[in-house]
N, C-alpha and C positions, 0 to 999 in steps of 0.2 A: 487098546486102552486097558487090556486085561493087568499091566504091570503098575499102572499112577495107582500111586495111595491115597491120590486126595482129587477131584476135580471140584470146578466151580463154573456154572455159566450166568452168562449176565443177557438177558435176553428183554424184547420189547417191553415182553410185560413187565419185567422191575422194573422198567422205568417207570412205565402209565403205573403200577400201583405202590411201590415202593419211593419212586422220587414223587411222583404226581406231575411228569411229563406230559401232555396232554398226547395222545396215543401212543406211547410208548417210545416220542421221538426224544433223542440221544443229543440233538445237536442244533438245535432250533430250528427258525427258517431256513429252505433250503438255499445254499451259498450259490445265488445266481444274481445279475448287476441290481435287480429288483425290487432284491430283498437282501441288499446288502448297505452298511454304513448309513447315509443318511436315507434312505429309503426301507430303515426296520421301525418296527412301530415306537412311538414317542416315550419316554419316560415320565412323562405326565399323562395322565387319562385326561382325553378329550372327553370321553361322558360320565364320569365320577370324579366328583369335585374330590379333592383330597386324598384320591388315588395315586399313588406313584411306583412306580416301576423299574425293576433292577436286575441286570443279569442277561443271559449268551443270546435270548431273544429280544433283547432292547438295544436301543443305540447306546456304541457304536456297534456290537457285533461280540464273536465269537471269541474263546481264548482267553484264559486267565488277566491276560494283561484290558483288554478289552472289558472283562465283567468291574474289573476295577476301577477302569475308567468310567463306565455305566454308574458304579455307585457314587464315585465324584459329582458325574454330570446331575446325579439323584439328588443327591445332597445340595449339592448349588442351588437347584430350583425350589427343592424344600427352603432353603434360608430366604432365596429369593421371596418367596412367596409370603414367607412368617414375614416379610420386612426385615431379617437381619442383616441381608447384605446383599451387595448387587449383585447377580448373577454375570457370568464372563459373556461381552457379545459373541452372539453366535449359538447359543445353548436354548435359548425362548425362542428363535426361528427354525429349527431344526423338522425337518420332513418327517414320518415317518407312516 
């Protein structure tokens, strides 16, 4: 390594303290049948009214495409809930 002119590492700890990963994990729950798709935790808080929830450890899961679907499924239930609009079936039954 005596020849790089520049190195950078990205290790646990940025994550626990620079992203605020909860122990410095990178990638949410770990991807096993479990804790995957409808089995990740719910994008509505079951114990904090008015709580909601967005992103690679909410449903559906992991992967850009997925955090975006997350903030859909968020936003649906927000409107749902203010009374703006129905929520799609299937999103107010969801496991997690």
């Amino acid at each position: 390594m005596d020849r790089l002119v520049y190195t950078h590492f990205i290790t646990p700890d940025y994550f626990q303290w620079t992203l605020n990963s909860h122990l410095g994990n990178a990638f949410g729950p770990e991807p096993v049948l479990w804790q995957t798709a409808s089995f990740r935790p719910k994008n509505r808080s079951e114990d904090v009214k008015g709580l909601y929830l967005v992103g690679q450890s909410y449903q559906p899961g992991a992967g850009l495409p997925s955090v975006m679907m997350s903030a859909k499924i968020t936003a649906r239930l927000i409107a749902h809930d203010l009374g703006l609009e129905k929520a799609p079936k299937g999103l107010l039954e969801a496991r997690g």
